[in-house]
C-alpha positions as CSV (number, residue, x, y, z in Angstrom):
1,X,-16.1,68.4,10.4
2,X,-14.5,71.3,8.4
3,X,-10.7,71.7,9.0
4,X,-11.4,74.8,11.8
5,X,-7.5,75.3,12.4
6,X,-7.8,77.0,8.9
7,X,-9.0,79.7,10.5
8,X,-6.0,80.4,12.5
9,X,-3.4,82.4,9.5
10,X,-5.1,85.5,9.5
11,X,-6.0,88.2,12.9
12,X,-9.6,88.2,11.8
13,X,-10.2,84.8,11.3
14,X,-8.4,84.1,14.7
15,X,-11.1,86.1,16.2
16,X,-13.7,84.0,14.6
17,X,-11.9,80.3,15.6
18,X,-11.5,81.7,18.6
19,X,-15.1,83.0,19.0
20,X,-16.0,79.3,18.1
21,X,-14.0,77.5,20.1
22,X,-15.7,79.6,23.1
23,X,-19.2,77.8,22.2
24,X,-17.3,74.3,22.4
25,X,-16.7,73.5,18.5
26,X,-12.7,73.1,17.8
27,X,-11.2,71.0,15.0
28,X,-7.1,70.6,15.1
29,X,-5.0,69.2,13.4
30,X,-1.1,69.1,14.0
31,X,1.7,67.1,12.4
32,X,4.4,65.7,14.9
33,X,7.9,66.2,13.3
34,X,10.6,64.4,14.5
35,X,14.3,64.5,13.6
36,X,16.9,62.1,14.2
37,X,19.3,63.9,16.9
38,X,22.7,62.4,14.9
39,X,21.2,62.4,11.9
40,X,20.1,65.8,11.0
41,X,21.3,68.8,9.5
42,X,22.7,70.1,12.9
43,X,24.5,73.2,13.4
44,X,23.6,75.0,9.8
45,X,26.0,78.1,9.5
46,X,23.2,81.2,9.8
47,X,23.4,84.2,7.6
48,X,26.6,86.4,7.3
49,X,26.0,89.4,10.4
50,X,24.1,86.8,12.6
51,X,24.9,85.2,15.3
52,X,22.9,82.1,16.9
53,X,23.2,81.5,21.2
54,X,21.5,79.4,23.3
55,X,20.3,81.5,26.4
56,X,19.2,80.4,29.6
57,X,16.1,81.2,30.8
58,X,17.8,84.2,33.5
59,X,19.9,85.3,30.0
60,X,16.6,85.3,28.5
61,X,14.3,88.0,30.9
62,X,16.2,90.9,29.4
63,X,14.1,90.2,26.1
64,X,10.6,89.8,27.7
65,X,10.0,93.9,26.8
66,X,10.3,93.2,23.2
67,X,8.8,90.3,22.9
68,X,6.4,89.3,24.9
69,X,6.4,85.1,24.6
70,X,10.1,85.0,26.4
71,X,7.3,85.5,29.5
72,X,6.4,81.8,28.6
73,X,9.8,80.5,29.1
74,X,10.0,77.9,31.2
75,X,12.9,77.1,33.5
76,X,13.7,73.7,31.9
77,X,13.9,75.6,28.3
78,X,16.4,77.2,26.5
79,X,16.0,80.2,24.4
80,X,18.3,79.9,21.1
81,X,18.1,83.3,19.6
82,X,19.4,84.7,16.4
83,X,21.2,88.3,16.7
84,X,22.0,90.9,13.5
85,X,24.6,92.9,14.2
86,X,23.7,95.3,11.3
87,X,20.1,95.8,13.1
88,X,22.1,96.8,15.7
89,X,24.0,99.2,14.0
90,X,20.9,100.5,11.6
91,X,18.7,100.6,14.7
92,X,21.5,102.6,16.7
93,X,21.7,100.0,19.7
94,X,25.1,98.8,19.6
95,X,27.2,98.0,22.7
96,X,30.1,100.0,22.7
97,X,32.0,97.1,21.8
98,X,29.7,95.5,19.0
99,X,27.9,93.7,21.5
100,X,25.1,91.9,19.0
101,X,22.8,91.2,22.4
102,X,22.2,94.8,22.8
103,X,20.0,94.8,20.0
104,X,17.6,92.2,21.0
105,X,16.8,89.2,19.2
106,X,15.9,89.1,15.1
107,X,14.6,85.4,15.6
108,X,13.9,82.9,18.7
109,X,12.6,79.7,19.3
110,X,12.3,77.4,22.8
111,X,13.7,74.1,23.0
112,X,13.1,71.6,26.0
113,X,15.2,69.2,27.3
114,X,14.1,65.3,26.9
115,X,10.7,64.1,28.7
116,X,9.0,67.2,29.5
117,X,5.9,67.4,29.0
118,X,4.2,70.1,27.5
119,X,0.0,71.1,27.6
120,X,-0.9,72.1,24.1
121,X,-3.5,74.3,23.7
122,X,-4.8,73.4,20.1
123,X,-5.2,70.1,21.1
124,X,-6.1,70.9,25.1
125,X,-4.2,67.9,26.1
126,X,-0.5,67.3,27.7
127,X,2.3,65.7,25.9
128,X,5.3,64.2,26.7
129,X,7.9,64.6,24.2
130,X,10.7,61.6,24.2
131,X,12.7,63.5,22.7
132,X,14.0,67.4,22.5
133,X,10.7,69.9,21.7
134,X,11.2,73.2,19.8
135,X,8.1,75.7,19.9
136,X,7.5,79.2,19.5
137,X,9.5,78.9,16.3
138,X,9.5,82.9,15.6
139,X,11.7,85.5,12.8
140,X,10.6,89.0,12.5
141,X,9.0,90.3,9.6
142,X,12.4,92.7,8.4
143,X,14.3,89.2,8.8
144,X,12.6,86.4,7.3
145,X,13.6,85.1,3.8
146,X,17.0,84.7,5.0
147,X,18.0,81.2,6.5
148,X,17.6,82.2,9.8
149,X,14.6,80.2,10.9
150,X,16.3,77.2,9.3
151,X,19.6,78.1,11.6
152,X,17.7,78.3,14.3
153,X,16.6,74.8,14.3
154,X,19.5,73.3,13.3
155,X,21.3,75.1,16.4
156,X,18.1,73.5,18.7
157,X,19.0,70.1,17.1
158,X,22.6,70.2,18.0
159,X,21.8,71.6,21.2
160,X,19.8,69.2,22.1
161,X,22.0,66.0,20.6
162,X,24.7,68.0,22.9
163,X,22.4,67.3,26.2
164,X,21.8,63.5,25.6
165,X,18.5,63.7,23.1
166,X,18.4,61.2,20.9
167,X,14.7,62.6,18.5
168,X,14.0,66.1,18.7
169,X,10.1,66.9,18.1
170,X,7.8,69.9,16.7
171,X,4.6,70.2,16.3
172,X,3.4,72.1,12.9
173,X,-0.2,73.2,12.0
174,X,-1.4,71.2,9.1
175,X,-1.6,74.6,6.8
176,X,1.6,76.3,7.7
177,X,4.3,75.4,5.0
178,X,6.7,78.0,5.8
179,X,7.3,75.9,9.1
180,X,6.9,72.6,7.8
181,X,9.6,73.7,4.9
182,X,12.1,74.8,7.6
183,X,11.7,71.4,9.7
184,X,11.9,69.5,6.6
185,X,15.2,71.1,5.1
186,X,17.0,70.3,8.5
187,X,15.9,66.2,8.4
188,X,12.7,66.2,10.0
189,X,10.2,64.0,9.2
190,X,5.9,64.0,9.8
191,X,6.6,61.1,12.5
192,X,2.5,61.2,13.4
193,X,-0.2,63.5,12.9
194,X,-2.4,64.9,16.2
195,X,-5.7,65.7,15.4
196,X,-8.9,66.5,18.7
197,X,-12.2,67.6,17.9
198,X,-14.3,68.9,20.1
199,X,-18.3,69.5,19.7
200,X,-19.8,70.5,22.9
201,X,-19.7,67.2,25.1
202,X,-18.7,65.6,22.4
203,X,-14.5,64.7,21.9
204,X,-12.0,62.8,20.0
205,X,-9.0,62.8,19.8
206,X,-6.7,61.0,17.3
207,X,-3.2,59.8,16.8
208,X,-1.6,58.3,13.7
209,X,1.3,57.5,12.9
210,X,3.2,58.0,9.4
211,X,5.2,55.4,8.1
């Protein structure tokens, strides 16, 4: 079966996986990365001007206007958010006392606490994660090419080492180097790879792991 989830990088050819997926033919793959809690590059200074914090999910509401996936945030996540107090500044926003916040976030991701279990829609199946999960791994366009996805996931990992994780886990679309470039520079690793294909009545679904 031809590798489908190719047709995810673009709008159009969203539309046409999508369209596809309607009449019942899907073909996904996903490469599970895993990082060693201890052993990773945890904590990774971001840029000069931003400024990493993990947000609860209440913290977190504030940002659901400019961008919409914070309504996905579940209760047993936390946001970790990267804020540029220059965008602030160029964009006008600024708290009167150089509140970065104010501003919104340049870059997000979710991270879960251990065990949870997660239904992923690429592979329409639930997953529990041992371990920590990071999703919705996400820099704006005027932002990227700067370290900050890369802080972002090193603050998730020492986040989640902080709450008793001993693995944190992501899962990356075969094709999407920029993501698997920022996992691997902070220590993680293609642990398995998750592939479900799906032909009318027809499924299977795969799991296999990487030495």
């Amino acid at each position: 079966m031809p590798a489908l989830w190719r047709l995810t990088r673009t709008e159009p050819a969203r539309r046409v996986y999508d369209a596809l997926k309607a009449r019942g033919l899907t073909a996904t793959q996903m490469d599970e990365y895993v990082a060693d809690a201890e052993a990773a590059d945890a904590d990774r200074d971001p840029p000069a001007g931003v400024e990493i914090r993990a947000l609860d999910p209440a913290e977190a509401t504030q940002f659901e206007t400019r961008y919409d996936a914070f309504s996905e945030l579940r209760d047993d996540e936390t946001a970790v958010c990267a804020f540029d107090a220059g965008r602030g500044e160029r964009d006008g926003e600024g708290g009167e006392n150089g509140e970065v916040a104010d501003s919104g976030p340049v870059g997000y991701l979710f991270l879960g606490d251990p065990g949870l279990t997660y239904h992923v829609h690429p592979l329409e199946a639930d997953v529990t994660f041992p371990g920590g999960y990071v999703r919705r791994v996400f820099v704006a366009p005027e932002a990227r090419n700067r370290g900050i996805a890369t802080a972002l996931v090193s603050r998730a990992v020492a986040v989640a080492g902080e709450r008793g994780a001993e693995t944190v886990h992501a899962l990356v679309a075969r094709d999407n180097r920029p993501s698997q470039w920022t996992f691997e520079s902070v220590g993680f690793r293609v642990a398995r790879v998750r592939a479900y294909y799906r032909a009318g009545p027809w499924r299977r679904r795969r799991v296999k792991s990487r030495s």
